[in-house]
C-alpha positions as CSV (number, residue, x, y, z in Angstrom):
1,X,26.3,-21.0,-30.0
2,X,22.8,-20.1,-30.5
3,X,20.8,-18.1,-29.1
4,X,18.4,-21.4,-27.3
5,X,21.8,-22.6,-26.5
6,X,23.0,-20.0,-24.6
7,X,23.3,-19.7,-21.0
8,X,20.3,-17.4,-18.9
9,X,22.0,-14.8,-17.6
10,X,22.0,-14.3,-13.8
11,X,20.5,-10.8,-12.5
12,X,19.9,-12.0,-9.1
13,X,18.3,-8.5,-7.3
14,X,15.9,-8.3,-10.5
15,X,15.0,-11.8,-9.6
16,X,14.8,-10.9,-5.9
17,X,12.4,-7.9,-6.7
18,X,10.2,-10.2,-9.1
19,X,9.7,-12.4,-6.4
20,X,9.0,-10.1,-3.5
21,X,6.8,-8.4,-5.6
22,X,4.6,-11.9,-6.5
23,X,4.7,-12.4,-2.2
24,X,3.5,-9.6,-2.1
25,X,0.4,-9.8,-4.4
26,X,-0.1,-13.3,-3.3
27,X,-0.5,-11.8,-0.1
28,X,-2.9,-9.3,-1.1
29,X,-4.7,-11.8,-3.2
30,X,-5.5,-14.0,-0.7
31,X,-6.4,-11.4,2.1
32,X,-8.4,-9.9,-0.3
33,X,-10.3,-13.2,-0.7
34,X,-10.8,-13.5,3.3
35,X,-12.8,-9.6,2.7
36,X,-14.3,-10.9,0.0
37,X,-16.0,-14.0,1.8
38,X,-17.1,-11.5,4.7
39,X,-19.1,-9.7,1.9
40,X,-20.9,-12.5,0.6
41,X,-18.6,-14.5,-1.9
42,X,-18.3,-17.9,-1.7
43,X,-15.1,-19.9,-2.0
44,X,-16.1,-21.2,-5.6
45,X,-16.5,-17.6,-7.1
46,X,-13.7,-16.3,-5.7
47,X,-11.2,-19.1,-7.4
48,X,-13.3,-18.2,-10.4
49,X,-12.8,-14.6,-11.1
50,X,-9.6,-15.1,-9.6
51,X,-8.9,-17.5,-12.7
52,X,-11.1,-15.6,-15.3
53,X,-9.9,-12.4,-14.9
54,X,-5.7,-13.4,-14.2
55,X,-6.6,-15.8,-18.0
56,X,-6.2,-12.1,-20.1
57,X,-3.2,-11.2,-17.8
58,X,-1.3,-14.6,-18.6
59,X,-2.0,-14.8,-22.2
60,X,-0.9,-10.8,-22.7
61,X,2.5,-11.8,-21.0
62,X,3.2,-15.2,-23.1
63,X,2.0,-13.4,-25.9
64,X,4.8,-10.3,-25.5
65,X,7.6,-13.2,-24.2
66,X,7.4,-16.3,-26.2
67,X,4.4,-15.9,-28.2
68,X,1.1,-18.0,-28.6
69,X,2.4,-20.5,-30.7
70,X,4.5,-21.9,-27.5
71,X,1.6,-22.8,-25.5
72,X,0.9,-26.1,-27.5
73,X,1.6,-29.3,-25.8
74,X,1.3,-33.0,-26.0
75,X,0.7,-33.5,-22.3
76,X,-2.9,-32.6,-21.5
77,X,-3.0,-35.6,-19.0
78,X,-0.3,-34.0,-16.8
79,X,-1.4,-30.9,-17.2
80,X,-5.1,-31.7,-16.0
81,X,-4.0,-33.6,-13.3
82,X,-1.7,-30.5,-12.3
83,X,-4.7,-28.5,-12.5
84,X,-6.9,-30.5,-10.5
85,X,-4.1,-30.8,-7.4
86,X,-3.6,-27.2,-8.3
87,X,-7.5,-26.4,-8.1
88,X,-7.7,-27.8,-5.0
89,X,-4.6,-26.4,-3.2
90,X,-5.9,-22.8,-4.3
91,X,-9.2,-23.3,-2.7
92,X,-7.7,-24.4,0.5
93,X,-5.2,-21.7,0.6
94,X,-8.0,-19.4,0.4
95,X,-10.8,-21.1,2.8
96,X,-7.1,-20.8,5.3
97,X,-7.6,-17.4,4.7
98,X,-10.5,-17.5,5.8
99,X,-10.9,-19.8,8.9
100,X,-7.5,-18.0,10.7
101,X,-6.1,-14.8,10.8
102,X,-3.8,-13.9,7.8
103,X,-0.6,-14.3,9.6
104,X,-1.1,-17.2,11.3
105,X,-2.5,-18.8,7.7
106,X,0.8,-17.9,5.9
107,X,2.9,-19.5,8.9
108,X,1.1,-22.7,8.6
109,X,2.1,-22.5,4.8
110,X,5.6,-22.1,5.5
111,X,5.5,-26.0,6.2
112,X,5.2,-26.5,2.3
113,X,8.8,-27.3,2.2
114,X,8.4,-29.6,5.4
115,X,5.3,-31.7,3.5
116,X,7.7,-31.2,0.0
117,X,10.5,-33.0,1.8
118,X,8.3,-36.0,3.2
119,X,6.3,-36.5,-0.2
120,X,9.9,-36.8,-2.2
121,X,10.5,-39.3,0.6
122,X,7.9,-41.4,0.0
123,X,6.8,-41.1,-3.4
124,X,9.9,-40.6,-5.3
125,X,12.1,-42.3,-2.6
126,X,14.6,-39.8,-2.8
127,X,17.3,-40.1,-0.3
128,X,16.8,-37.9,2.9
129,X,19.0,-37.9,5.4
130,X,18.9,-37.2,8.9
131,X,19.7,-33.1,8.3
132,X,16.2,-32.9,6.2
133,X,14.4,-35.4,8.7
134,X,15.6,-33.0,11.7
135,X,14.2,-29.7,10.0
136,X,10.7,-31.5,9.3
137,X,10.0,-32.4,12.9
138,X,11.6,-28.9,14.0
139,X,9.1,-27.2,11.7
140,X,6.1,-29.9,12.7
141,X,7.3,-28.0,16.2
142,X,7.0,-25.1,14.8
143,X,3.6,-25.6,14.2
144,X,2.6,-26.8,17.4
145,X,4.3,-23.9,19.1
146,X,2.6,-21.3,17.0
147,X,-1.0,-22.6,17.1
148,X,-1.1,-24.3,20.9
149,X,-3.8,-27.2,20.8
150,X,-3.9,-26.3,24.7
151,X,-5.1,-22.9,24.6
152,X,-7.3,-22.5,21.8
153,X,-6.1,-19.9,20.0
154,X,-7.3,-21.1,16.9
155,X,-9.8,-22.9,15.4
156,X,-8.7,-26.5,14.7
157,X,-10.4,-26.9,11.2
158,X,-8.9,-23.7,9.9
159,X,-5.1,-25.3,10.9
160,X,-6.6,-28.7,9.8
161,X,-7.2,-26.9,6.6
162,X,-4.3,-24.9,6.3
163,X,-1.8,-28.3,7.1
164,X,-3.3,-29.8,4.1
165,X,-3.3,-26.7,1.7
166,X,0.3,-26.8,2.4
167,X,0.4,-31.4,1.7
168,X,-1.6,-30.4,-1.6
169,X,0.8,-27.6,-2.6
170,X,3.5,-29.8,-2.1
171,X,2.2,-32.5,-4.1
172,X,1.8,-29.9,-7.1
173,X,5.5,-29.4,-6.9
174,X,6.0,-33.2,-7.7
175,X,3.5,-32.8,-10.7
176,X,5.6,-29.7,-11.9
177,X,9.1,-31.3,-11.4
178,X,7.9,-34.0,-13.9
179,X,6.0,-31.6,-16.4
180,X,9.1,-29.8,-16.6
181,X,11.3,-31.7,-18.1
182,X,9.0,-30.7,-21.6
183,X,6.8,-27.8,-20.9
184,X,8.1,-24.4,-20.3
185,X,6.7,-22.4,-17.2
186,X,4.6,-20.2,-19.7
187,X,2.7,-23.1,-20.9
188,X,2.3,-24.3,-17.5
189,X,0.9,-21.6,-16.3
190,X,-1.4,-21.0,-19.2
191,X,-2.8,-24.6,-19.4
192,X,-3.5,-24.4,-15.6
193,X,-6.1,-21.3,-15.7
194,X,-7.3,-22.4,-19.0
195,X,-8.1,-25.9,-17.8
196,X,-9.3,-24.5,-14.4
197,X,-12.2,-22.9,-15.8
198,X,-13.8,-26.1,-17.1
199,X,-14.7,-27.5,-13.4
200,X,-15.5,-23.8,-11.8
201,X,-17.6,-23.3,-15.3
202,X,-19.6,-25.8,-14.5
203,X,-19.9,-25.4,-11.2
204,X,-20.7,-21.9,-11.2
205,X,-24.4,-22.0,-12.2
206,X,-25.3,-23.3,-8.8
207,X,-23.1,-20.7,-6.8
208,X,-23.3,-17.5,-8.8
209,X,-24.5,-14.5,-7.5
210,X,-24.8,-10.6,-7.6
211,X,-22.4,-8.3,-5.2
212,X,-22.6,-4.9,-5.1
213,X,-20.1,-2.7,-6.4
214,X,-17.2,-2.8,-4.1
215,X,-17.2,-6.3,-4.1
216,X,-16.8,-6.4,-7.8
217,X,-13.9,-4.5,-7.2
218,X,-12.4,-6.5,-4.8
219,X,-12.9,-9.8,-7.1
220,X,-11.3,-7.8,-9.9
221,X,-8.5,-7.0,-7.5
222,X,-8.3,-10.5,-6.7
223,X,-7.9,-11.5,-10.3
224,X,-5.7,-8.8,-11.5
225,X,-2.6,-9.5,-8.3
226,X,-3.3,-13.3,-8.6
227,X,-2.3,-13.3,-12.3
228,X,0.8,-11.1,-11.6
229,X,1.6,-12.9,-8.9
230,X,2.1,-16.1,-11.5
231,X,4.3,-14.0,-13.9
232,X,6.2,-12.5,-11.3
233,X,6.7,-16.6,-9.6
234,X,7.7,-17.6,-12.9
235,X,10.1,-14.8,-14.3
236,X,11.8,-14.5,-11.1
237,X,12.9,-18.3,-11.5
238,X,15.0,-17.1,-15.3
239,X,16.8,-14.6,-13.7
240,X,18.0,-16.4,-10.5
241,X,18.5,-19.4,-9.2
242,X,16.1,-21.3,-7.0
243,X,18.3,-20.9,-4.0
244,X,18.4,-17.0,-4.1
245,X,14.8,-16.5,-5.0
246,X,13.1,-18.9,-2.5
247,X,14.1,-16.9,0.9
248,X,12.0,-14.3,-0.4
249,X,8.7,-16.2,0.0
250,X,9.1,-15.7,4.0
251,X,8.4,-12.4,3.4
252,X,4.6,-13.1,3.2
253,X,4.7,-12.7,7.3
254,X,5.5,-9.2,7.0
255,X,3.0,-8.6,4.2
256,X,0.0,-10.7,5.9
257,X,0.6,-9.2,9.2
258,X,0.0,-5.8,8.0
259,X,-2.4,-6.1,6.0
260,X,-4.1,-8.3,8.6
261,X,-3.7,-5.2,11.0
262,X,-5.1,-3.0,8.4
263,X,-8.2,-5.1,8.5
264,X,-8.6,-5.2,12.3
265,X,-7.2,-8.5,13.2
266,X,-4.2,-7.0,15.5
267,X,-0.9,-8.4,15.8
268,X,0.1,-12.3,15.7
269,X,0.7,-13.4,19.7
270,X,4.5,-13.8,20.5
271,X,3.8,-17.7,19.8
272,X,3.2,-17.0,16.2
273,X,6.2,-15.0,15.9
274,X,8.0,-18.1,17.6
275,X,6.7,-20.9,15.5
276,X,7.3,-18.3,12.3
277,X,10.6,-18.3,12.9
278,X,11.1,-22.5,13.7
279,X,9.1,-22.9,10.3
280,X,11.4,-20.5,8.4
281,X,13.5,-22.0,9.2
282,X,13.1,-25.4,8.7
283,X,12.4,-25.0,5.3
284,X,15.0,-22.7,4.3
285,X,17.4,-25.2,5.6
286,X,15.8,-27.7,4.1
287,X,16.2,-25.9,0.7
288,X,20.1,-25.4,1.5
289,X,20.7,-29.0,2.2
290,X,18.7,-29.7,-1.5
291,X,21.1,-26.8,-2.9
292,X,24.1,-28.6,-1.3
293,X,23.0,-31.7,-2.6
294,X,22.3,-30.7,-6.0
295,X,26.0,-29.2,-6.4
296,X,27.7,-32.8,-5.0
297,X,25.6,-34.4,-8.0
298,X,26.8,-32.0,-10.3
299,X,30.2,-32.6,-9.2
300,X,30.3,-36.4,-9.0
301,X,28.7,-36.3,-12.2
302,X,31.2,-33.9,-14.2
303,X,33.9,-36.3,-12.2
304,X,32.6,-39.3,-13.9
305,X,34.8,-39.7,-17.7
306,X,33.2,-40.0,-20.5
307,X,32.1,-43.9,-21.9
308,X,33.7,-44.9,-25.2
């Protein structure tokens, strides 16, 4: 057997620790970018140092794992299509950021599975029975628990906006399912903040500006965690499997909380920690029933003899 042949091995608490630790800076990162924008920044600079400066951080780590050579493709159609969905999810992750306090941004994009679920629904008409179709509307609930229309807790464009960072990142899981099937997560990754830089390039003439020095350094810190944050996605996925690594991302309520206490927003109301949990839920159950799912294929497949 050779050595491309040959199975990845499994080291499932390394590939829990990789993963809490890319939460962890995607949590940083994107409170970061909500400090940032009270200082002066505007949305398009901070997705472009974010990208610039996480570009030498990629390259170092596909250069020391599977070397340059692997980032050529022959799909630069998918690719830019998965940057521009990509683009535009970032950018609304961050404005969330923004417009709600950090907890209650990373609750709303807990429904990512919810909106993943309903998109392989209707686009890919995957089957989807009534176990998936119950967790969506328990974590739509969810939603409406946490944020309460009623009371105005929360500013309706900022959950408007965060809803439909969640729909886009969704969508960018369909674009990566296909790109998949030929392109390694290295190359991915790479042709994403490479191909990135072309629209916030252009666009960054007309938005540029000076900050003082402590902005800089939160910009830089922005960069730096964002880019490890993408290593640290994608490694944890070769060392476990999607159903031990996943979990982890529900972390980001503990992380966003304190940090968002750090920065004097004080602690998410009881109906945050409420919806949280209906979210969570819903979408790790929905990941379950797609594990449980996956395994009958396998089976009925490996069942099925040979032809010929």
């Amino acid at each position: 057997m050779t050595d491309a042949a040959a199975p990845r091995p499994h080291r499932p608490m390394f590939a829990i620790g990789l993963r809490l630790i890319a939460v962890l800076c995607l949590s940083i990162m994107f409170v970061s970018g909500r400090i940032a924008s009270e200082r002066g920044v505007n949305l398009i600079e901070t997705v472009f140092y974010r990208q610039l400066i996480a570009m030498p951080v990629v390259f170092a780590w596909i250069a020391t794992t599977t070397g340059i050579a692997s980032i050529k493709t022959r799909r630069i159609g998918v690719h830019t299509t998965r940057m521009i969905i990509g683009l535009t999810g970032m950018m609304l992750n961050f404005l969330s950021y923004i417009m709600l306090p950090p907890a209650e941004a990373a609750t709303i994009g807990f429904t990512m599975p919810v909106f993943g679920t309903i998109l392989s629904a209707l686009v890919l008409r995957e089957a989807t029975g009534i176990h998936r179709w119950s967790a969506v509307l328990i974590g739509f609930v969810g939603v409406l628990v946490m944020v309460r229309p009623d009371a105005g807790h929360f500013p309706m464009q900022g959950v408007a906006v965060a809803l439909i960072a969640a729909l886009v990142t969704a969508s960018v899981s369909l674009v990566l399912r296909e790109l998949g099937r030929t392109e390694s997560a290295g190359v991915v990754v790479f042709w994403f903040t490479l191909l990135s830089m072309v629209p916030l390039g252009l666009a960054m003439p007309f938005y540029a500006q000076g900050h003082d020095l402590v902005t800089w350094g939160w910009l830089l810190l922005i960069g730096v965690v964002g880019g490890i944050a993408q290593i640290c996605l994608t490694a944890a996925l070769r060392w476990g499997p999607v159903s031990v690594v996943l979990p982890m991302d529900y972390s980001t309520i503990i992380w966003t909380t304190l940090l968002g206490v750090a920065i004097g927003e004080g602690w998410p109301m009881a109906s945050t920690w409420i919806g949280a949990v209906m979210i969570a839920g819903s979408g790790l159950y929905i990941a379950w029933r797609e594990h449980v799912r996956t395994r009958q294929m396998r089976a009925v497949s490996s069942a099925v003899p040979p032809q010929g």
